[in-house]
C-alpha positions as CSV (number, residue, x, y, z in Angstrom):
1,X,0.0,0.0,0.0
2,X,1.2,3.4,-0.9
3,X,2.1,6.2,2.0
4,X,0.3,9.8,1.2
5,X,3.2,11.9,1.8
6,X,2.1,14.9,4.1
7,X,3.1,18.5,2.6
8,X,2.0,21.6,3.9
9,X,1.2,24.4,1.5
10,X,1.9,28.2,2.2
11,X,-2.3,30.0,2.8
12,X,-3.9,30.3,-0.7
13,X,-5.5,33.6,-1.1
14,X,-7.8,31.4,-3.7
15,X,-9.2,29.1,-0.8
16,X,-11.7,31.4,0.3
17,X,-13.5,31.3,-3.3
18,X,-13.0,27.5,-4.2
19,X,-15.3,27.1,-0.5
20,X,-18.0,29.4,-1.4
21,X,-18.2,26.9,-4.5
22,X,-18.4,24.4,-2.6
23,X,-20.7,25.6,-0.3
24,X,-23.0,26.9,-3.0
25,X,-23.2,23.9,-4.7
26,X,-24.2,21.8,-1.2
27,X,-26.3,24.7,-0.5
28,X,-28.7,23.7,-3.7
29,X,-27.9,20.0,-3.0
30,X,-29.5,20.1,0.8
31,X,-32.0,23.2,0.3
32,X,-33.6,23.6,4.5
33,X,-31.9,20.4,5.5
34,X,-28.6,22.6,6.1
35,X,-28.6,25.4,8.7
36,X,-25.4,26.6,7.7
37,X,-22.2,25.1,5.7
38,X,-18.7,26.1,7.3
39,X,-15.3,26.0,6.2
40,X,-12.9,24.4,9.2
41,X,-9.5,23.4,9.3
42,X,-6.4,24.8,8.4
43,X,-7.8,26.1,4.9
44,X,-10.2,28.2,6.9
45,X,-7.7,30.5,8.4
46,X,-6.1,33.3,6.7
47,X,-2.1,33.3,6.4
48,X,-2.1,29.8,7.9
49,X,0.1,27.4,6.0
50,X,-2.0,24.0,5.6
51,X,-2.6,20.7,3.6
52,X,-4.5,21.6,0.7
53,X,-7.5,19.5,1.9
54,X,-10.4,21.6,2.5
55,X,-13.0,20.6,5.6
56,X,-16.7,21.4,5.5
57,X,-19.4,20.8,8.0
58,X,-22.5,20.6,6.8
59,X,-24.9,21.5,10.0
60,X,-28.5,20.2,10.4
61,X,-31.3,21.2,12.9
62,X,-31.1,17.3,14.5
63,X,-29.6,14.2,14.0
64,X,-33.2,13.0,12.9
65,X,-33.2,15.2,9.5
66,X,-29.8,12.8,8.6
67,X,-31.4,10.0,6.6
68,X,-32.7,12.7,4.0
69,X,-29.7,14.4,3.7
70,X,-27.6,11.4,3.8
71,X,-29.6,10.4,0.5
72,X,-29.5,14.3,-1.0
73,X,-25.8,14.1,-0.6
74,X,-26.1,10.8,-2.5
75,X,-27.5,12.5,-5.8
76,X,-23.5,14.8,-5.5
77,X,-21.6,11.6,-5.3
78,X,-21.3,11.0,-1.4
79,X,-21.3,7.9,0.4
80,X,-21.9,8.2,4.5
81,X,-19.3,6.3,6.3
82,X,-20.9,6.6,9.8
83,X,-19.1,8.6,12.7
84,X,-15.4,7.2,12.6
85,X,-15.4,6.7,15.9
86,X,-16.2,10.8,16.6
87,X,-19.6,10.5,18.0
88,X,-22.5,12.9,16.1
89,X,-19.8,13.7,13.2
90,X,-21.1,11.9,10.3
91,X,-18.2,11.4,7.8
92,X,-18.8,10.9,3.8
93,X,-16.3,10.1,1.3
94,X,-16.6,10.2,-2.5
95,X,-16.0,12.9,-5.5
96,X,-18.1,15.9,-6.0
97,X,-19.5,15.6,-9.5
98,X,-21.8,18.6,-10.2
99,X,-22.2,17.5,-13.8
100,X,-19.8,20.1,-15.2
101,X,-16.3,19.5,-16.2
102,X,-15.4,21.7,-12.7
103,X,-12.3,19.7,-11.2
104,X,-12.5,20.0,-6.8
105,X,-9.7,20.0,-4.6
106,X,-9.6,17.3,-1.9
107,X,-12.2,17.8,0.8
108,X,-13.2,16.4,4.0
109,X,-17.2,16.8,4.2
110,X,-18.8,16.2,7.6
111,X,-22.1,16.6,8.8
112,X,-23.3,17.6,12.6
113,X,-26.1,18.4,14.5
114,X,-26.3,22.4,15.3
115,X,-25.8,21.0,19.4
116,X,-22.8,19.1,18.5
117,X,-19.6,19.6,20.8
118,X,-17.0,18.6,18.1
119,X,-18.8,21.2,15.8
120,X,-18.3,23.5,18.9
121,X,-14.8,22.6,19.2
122,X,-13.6,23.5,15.5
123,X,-15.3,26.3,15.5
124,X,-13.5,27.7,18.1
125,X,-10.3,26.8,17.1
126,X,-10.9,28.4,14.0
127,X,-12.2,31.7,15.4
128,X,-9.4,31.3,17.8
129,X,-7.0,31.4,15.4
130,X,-8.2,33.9,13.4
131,X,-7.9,36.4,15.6
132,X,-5.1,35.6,17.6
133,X,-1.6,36.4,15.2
134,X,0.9,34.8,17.5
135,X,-1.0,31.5,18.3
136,X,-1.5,31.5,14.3
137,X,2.6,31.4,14.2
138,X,3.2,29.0,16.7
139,X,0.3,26.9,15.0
140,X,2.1,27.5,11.9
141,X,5.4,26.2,13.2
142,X,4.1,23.3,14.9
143,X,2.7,22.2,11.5
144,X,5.5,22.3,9.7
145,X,7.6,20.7,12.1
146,X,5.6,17.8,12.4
147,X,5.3,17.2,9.0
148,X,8.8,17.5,8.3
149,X,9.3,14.7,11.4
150,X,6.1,12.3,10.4
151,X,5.9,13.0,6.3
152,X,3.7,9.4,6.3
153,X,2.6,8.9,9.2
154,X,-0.5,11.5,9.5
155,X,-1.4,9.7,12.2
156,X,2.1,11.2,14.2
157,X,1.2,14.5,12.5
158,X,-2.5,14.8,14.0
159,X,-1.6,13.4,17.4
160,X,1.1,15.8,17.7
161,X,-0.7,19.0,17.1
162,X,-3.5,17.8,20.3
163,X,-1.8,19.4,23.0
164,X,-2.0,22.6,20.9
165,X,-5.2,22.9,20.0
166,X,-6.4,21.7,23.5
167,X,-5.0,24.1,25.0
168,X,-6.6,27.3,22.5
169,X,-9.9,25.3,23.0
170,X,-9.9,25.6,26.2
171,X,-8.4,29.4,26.2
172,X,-11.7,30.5,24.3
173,X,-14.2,28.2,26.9
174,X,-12.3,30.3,29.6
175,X,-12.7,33.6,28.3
176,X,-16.1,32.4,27.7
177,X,-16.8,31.6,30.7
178,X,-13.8,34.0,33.1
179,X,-13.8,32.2,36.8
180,X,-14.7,35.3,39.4
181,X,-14.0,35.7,42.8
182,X,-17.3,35.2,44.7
183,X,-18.4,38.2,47.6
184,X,-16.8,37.3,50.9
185,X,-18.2,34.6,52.8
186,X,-20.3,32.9,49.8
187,X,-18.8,30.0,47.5
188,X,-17.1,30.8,44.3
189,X,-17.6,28.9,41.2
190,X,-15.0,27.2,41.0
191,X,-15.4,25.6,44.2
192,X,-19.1,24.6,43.3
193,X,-17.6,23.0,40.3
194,X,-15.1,20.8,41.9
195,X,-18.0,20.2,44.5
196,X,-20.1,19.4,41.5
197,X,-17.7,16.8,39.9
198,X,-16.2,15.5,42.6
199,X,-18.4,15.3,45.6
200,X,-22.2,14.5,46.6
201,X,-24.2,17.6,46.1
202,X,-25.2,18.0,49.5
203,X,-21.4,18.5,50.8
204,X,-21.6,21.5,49.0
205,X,-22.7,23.9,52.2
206,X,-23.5,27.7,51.8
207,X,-21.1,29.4,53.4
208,X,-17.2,29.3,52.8
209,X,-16.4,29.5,56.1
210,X,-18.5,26.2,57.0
211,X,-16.3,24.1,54.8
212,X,-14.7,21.8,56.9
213,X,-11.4,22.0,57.1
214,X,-10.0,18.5,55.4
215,X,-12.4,19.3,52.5
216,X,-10.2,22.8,52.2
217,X,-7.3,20.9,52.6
218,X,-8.3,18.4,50.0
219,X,-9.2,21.5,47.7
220,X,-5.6,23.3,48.1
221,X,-3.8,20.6,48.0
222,X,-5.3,19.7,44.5
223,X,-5.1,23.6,42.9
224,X,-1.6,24.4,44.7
225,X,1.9,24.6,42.8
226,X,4.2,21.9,44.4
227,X,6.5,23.0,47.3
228,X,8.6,24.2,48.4
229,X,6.5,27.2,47.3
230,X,5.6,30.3,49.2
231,X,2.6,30.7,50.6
232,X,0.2,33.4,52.3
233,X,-2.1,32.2,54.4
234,X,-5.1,33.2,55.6
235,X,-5.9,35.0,59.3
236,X,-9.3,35.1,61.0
237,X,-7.9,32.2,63.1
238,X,-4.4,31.8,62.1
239,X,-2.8,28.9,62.1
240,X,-5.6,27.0,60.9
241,X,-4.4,25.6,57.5
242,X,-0.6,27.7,58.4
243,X,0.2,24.4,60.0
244,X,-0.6,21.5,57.8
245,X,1.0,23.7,54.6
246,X,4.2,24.2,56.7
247,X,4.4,20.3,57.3
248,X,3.7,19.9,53.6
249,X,6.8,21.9,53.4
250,X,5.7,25.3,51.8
251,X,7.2,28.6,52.9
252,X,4.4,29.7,55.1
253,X,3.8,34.0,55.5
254,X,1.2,33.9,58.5
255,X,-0.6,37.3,57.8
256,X,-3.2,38.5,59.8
257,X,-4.7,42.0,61.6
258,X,-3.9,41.1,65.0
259,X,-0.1,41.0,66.2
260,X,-0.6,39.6,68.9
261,X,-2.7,36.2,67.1
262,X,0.8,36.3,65.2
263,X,2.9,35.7,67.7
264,X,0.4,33.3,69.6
265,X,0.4,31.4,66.3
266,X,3.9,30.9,66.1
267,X,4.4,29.8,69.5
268,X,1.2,27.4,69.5
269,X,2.6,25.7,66.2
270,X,5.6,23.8,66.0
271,X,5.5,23.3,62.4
272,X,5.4,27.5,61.5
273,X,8.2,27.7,64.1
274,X,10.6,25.5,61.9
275,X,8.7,27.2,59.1
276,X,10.5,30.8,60.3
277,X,8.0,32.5,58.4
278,X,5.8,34.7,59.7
279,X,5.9,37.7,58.8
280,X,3.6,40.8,59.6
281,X,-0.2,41.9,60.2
282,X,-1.7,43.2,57.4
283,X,-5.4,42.2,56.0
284,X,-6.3,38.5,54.9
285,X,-5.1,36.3,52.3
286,X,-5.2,32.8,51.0
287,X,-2.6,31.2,49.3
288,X,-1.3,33.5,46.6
289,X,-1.1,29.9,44.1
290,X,-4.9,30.1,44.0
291,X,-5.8,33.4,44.3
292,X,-8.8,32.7,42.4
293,X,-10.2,31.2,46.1
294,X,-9.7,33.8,47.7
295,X,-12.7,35.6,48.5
296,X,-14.7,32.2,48.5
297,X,-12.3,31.3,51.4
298,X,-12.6,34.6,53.4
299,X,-10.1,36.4,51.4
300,X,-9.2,40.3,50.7
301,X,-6.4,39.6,47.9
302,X,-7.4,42.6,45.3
303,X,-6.3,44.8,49.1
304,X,-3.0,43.4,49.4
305,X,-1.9,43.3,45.3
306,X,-2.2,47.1,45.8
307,X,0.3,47.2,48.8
308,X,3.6,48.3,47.8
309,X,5.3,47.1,51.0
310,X,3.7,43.3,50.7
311,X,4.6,43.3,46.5
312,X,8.1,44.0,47.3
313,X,8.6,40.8,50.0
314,X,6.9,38.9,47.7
315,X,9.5,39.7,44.8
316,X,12.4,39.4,47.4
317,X,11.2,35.6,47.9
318,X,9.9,34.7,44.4
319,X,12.7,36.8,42.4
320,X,15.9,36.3,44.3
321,X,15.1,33.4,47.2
322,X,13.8,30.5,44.8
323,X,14.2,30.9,40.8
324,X,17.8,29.2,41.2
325,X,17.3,25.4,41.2
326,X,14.8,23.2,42.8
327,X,14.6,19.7,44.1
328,X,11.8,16.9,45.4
329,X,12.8,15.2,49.1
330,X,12.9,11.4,48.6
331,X,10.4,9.8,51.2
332,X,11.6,6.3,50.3
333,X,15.0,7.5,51.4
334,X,14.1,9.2,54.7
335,X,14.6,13.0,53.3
336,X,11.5,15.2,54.4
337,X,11.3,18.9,53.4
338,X,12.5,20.2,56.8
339,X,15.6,17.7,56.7
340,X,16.5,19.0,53.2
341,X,15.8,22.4,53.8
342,X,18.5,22.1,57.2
343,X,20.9,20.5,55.0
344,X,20.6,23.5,52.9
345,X,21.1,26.0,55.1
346,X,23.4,24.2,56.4
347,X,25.9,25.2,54.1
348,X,25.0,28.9,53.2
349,X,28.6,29.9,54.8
350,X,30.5,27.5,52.6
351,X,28.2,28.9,49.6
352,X,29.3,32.9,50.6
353,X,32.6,31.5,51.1
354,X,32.7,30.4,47.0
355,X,31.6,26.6,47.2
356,X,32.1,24.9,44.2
357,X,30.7,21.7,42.6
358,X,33.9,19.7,42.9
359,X,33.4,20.6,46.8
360,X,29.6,19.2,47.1
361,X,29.8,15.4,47.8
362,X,32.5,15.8,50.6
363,X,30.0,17.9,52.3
364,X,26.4,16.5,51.0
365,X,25.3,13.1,50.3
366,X,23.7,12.5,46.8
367,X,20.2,13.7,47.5
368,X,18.0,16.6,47.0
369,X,19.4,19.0,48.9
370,X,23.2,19.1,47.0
371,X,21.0,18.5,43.7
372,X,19.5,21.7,44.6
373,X,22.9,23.8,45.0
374,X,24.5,22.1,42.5
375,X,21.9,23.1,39.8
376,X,21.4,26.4,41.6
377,X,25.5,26.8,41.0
378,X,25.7,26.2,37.5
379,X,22.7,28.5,36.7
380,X,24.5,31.2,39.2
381,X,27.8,30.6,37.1
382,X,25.7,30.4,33.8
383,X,24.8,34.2,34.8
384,X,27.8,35.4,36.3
385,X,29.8,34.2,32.8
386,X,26.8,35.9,30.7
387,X,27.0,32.0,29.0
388,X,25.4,29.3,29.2
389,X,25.5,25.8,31.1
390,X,25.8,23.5,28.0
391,X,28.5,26.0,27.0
392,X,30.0,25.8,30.4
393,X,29.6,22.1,30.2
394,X,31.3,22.2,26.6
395,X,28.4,20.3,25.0
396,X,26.0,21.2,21.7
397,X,23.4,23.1,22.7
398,X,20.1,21.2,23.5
399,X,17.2,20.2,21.4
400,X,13.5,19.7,22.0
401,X,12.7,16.1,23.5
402,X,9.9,13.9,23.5
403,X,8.7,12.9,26.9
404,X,6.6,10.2,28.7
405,X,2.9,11.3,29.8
406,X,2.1,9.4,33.1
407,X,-1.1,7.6,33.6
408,X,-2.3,7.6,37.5
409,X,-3.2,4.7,39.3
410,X,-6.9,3.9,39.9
411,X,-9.1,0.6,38.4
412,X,-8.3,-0.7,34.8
413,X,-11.3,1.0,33.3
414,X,-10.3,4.6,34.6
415,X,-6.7,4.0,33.5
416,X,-8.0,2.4,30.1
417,X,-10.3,5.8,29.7
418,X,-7.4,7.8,30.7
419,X,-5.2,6.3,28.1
420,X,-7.7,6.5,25.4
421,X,-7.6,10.3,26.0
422,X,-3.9,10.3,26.0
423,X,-3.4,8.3,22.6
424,X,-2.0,10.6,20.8
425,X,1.2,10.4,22.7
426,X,4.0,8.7,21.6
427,X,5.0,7.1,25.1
428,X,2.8,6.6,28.1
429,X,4.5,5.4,32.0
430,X,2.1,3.7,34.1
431,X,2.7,2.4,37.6
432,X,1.7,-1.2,39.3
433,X,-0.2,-1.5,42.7
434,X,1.1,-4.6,42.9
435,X,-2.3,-6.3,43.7
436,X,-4.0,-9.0,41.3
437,X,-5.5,-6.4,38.9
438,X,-2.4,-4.8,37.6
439,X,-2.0,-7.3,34.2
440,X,-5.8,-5.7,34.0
441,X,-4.7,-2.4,33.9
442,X,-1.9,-2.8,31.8
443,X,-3.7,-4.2,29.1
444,X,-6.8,-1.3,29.1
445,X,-4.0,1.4,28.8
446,X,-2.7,-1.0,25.7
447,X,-6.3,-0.8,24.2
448,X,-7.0,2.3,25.0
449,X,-3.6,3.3,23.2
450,X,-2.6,0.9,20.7
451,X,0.0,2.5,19.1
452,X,2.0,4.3,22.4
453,X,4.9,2.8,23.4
454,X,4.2,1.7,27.2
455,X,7.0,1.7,30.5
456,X,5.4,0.4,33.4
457,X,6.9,1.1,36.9
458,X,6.7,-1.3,39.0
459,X,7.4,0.8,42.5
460,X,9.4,-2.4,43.9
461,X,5.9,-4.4,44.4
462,X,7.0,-7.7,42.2
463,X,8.2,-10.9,44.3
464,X,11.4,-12.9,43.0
465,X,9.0,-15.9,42.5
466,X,6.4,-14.1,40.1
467,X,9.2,-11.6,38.4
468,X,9.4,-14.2,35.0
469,X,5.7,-14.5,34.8
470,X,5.3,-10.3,35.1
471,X,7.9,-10.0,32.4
472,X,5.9,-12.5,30.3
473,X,2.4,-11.2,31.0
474,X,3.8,-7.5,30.1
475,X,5.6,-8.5,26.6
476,X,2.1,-10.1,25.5
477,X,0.9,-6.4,25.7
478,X,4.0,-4.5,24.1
479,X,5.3,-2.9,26.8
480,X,8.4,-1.2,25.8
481,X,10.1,-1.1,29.8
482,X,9.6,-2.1,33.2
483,X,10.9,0.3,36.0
484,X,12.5,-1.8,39.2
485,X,10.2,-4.6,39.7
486,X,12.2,-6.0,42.6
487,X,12.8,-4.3,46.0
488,X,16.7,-2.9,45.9
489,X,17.8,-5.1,48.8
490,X,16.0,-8.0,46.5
491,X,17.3,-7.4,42.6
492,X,20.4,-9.6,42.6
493,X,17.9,-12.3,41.0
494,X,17.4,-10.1,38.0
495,X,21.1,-11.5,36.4
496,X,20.5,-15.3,36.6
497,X,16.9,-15.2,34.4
498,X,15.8,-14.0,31.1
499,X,14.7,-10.6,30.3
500,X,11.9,-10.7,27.7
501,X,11.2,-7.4,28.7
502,X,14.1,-4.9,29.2
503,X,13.9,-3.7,32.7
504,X,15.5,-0.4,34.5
505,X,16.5,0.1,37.7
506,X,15.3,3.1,39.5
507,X,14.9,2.9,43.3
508,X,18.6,0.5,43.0
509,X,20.8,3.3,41.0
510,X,21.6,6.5,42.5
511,X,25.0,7.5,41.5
512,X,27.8,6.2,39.3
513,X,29.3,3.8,41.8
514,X,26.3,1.6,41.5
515,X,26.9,0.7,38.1
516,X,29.4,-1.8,38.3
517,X,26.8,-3.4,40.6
518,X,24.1,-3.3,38.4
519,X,25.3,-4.1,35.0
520,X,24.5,-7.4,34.7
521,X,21.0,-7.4,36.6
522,X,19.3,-4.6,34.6
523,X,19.4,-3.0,30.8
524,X,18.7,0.6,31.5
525,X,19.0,3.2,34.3
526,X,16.3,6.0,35.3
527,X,18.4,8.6,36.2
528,X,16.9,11.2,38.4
529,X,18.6,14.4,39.4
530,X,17.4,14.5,43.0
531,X,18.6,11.2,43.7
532,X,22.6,11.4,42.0
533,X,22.4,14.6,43.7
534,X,22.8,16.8,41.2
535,X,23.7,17.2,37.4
536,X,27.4,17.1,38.1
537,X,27.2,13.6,39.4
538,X,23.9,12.4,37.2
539,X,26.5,13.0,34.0
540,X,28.9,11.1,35.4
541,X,26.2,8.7,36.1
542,X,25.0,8.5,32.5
543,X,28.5,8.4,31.2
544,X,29.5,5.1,32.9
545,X,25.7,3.7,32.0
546,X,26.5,4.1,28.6
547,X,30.2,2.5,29.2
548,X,28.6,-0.5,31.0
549,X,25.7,-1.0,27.5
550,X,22.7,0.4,29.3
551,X,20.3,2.6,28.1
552,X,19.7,5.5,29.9
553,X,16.1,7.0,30.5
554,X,16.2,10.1,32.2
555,X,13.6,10.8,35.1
556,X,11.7,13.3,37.5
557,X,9.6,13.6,40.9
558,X,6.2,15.9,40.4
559,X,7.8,19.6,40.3
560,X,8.2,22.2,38.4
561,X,9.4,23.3,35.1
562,X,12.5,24.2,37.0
563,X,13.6,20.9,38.0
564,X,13.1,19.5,34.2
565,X,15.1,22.5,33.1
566,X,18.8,20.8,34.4
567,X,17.4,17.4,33.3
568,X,16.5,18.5,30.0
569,X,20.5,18.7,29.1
570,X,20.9,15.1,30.4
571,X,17.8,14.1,28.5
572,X,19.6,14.5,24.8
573,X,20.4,11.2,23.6
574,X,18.4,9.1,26.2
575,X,16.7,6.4,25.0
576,X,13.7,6.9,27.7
577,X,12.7,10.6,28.8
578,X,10.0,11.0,31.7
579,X,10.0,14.3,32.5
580,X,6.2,15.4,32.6
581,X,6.4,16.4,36.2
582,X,4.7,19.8,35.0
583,X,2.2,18.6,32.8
584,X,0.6,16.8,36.4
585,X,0.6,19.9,38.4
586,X,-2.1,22.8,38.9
587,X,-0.3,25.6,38.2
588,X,3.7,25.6,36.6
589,X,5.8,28.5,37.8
590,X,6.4,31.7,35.5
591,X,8.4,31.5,33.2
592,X,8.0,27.8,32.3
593,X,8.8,25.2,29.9
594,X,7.5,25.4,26.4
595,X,5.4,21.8,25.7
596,X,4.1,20.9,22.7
597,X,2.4,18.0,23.3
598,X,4.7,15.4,24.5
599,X,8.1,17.6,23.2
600,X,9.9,19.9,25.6
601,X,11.9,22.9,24.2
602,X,14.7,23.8,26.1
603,X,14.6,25.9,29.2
604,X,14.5,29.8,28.1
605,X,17.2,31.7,29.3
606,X,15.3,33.4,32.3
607,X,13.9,29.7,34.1
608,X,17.6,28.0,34.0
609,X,20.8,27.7,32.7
């Protein structure tokens, strides 16, 4: 079978009249059976470089008046081919034949129901589009690109332009639709619609201060950026939510009117103590990460944004206290946030003094807290040299990478629906419960996304005695990978028996002493920053990977854009990326990384490096 080649044409100015032929002629064909006829895709938008393939919705008053037209379409030379799996958008295929010797470009001809939310979807992209000059560029660029990458597989080519057209979709639903603070002591909409979605209607109680406190908590934690992060919280009883966010390890500011509730905060809770945070009376503010809740949650934000004294702390901790380098504690290997953040200040002398990265693992062990300086201290050099850290590092500068999308836990069904909406990718990471049903989950994210290449992590949770049976089970289904299926203390097994499916240890490597020991047990290493401590030490550790014949696969906790931002220069090359830890949080931090779907651009100039 021969492959269409996919070429995108600079914007015909002729477009615009070869439609209104089109659309005159279906117009006669249909008579009242069509409501309106509208030109989508690419070939709608002016200046906007396209396949020359022009797509036409054909809208109807209900999905009852299709039989007629289905035949009136008929008497044109149009065959229905049902939905194509895009429920209520009726597909036909055939060759327009007017009974002149007119010769029509290729067309895609759909037909919808005026309610229909995929009609409401192009629409909007195409409106979108044509007003909005800089997301017409990027659009333009993201096009081309692709098709230069996938030039027969228009499969690659449409799955790779999702994440962008997602994304304007929902940029004209918002502006639709802006989220507004509610009056003070009533329930914002935003609240009501998590309520709505997430929780029986009658939790939803009328006043915000009546929401119980672990349902705030539950609310927060969902909508806040990942720590450490800093965070105003609110008074009217202070210390209420300051304490739980401190032991979640956020930079807590304690404001409130009342100095005196201050100071009886700070002494009543341990946690803001360690915190050292509080800082001054002043009105009443939630957390600044979801300022949207304010008001709903007792709040008096637009008070404070006006207050010259409060803007300029909040630079002083945002600007020059955290944009420097950024790392995730390690539960698993007893680090907690207050641990890591002593370890830290622990050496701010030695920092002052002129620390250097050569100096780090005498004084730290690999871990979060000396990944955090180290990165932090080649983007200080990077600054102070007015270069750049893959020129300090003497390497080419980086490209854009493709990265795993992670698929959360939960039953086989949610995980199967999840994938189904996350096809488009090119590489999907799941991890294992290790309970009975995980083979059952595995193989609904392989339905729901046939053509993705799968790495399952298995979190440690296999057993030596069922280990040949998992790798079995999981090479029935494709999977490309399987992260450490053996506790650490347990994966000297992994060298005596077959590997059908290539497995990578993550939990057993840290640093570039462990490779010798793991050569012969695994076939690929997830290296992680804030475990080799660093990416002084994780290039070493990649390095002797690739001397030993592993592959390398290149890893991440949940945080930021800047903790990719170090990785992404360790990423080029690697055979495995997983660095999504941004695409799974609320809100990234200002300036982020540029994601095109699954591909990262480097780190601008301003986040790192």
């Amino acid at each position: 079978m021969s492959q269409r080649t996919i070429i995108i044409e600079d914007y015909d100015p002729l477009w615009p009249s070869q439609f209104d032929n089109w659309r005159q002629l279906l117009a006669d064909t249909l008579g009242e059976l069509a409501v309106s006829i509208e030109h989508v895709g690419s070939t709608s938008v002016p200046d906007l470089p396209a396949k020359p393939i022009f797509d036409i919705c054909v809208v109807m008053q209900s999905h009852a008046k299709l039989p007629t037209l289905v035949d009136r379409l008929a008497t044109i030379g149009f065959e229905h081919h049902g939905d194509c799996g895009v429920l209520g958008r009726e597909a036909f295929r055939g060759e327009l034949s007017d009974g002149s010797d007119c010769t029509w470009a290729a067309r895609h001809l759909y037909v919808l129901a005026s309610d229909n939310e995929e009609l409401e979807r192009m629409l909007a992209f195409r409106d979108y589009l044509r007003v909005h000059p800089q997301a017409l560029e990027t659009y333009a660029g993201i096009k081309r690109d692709l098709a230069e990458r996938h030039p027969h597989d228009i499969k690659a080519y449409t799955q790779g332009k999702a994440f962008f057209v997602e994304s304007c979709i929902r940029a004209v639903r918002e502006a639709q639709a802006p989220v507004a603070d509610a009056p003070p002591g009533q329930v914002g909409r935003e609240i009501t619609v998590y309520y709505g979605k997430n929780r029986a209607v009658e939790r939803l109680i009328a006043g915000s201060g009546q929401l119980e406190r672990v349902r705030v908590q539950e609310l927060l934690r969902c909508q806040l950026p990942a720590p450490p992060a800093v965070i105003l919280d609110v008074g009217g009883g202070p210390g209420t939510h300051s304490t739980w966010l401190a032991q979640d390890g956020y930079a807590v500011h304690l404001i409130d009117p009342m100095e005196n509730l201050l100071e009886d905060a700070c002494q009543a809770f341990a946690a803001l103590s360690e915190a050292r945070r509080v800082v001054r009376a002043g009105g009443v503010v939630i957390a600044i990460g979801i300022s949207k809740f304010a008001s709903a949650l007792d709040g008096m934000l637009r008070h404070f944004l006006y207050d010259p004294a409060f803007l300029s702390l909040m630079q002083l901790d945002l600007v020059e206290g955290q944009h420097r380098g950024e790392c995730v504690p390690y539960a698993r290997y007893g680090e907690t946030m207050a641990s890591v953040r002593a370890q830290i200040e622990a050496l701010a002398e030695n920092v002052e003094a002129g620390l250097s990265q050569s100096d780090l693992p005498s004084l730290l062990s690999a871990g979060a807290a000396r990944n955090a300086i180290d990165c932090a201290m080649w983007d200080l050099q990077a600054k102070q040299s007015d270069s750049t850290v893959h020129a300090l590092l003497g390497i080419e500068p980086p490209a854009p990478v493709s990265t795993a999308f992670t698929i959360s836990l939960a039953t086989a069904a949610e995980m199967g629906e999840a994938a189904r909406q996350q096809m488009h990718r090119p590489l999907l990471k799941l991890k294992l419960a290790g309970d009975s049903d995980d083979i059952a989950r595995v193989a609904a994210v392989r339905q729901g996304a046939p053509l993705a290449g799968l790495v399952v992590d298995a979190n440690e949770g296999g057993s030596a005695a069922d280990v040949e049976e998992l790798m079995a089970r999981l090479a029935e289904l494709d999977v490309a990978l399987i992260e450490q299926p053996l506790r650490m203390e347990a994966d000297e097994i992994l060298a005596d028996i077959e590997h059908t499916v290539a497995l990578c240890a993550d939990e057993s490597c840290h640093t570039s002493a462990d490779i010798e020991r793991l050569r012969h047990r695994y076939d690929a290493v997830n290296i992680k920053l804030d475990k080799a401590g660093g990416l002084t030490e994780a290039r070493a550790l990649r390095d002797s990977a690739r001397d030993a014949g592993l592959q390398i696969m290149v890893g991440c906790m949940v945080a930021t854009s800047l903790a990719m931002a170090p990785a992404l220069l360790l990423a080029q090359g690697a055979e495995f990326v997983d660095l999504d830890g941004p695409l799974l949080l609320a809100r990234d931090r200002t300036p982020g990384l540029n994601f095109e779907g699954s591909l990262i651009h480097p780190a601008p100039a301003d986040l790192w490096g």
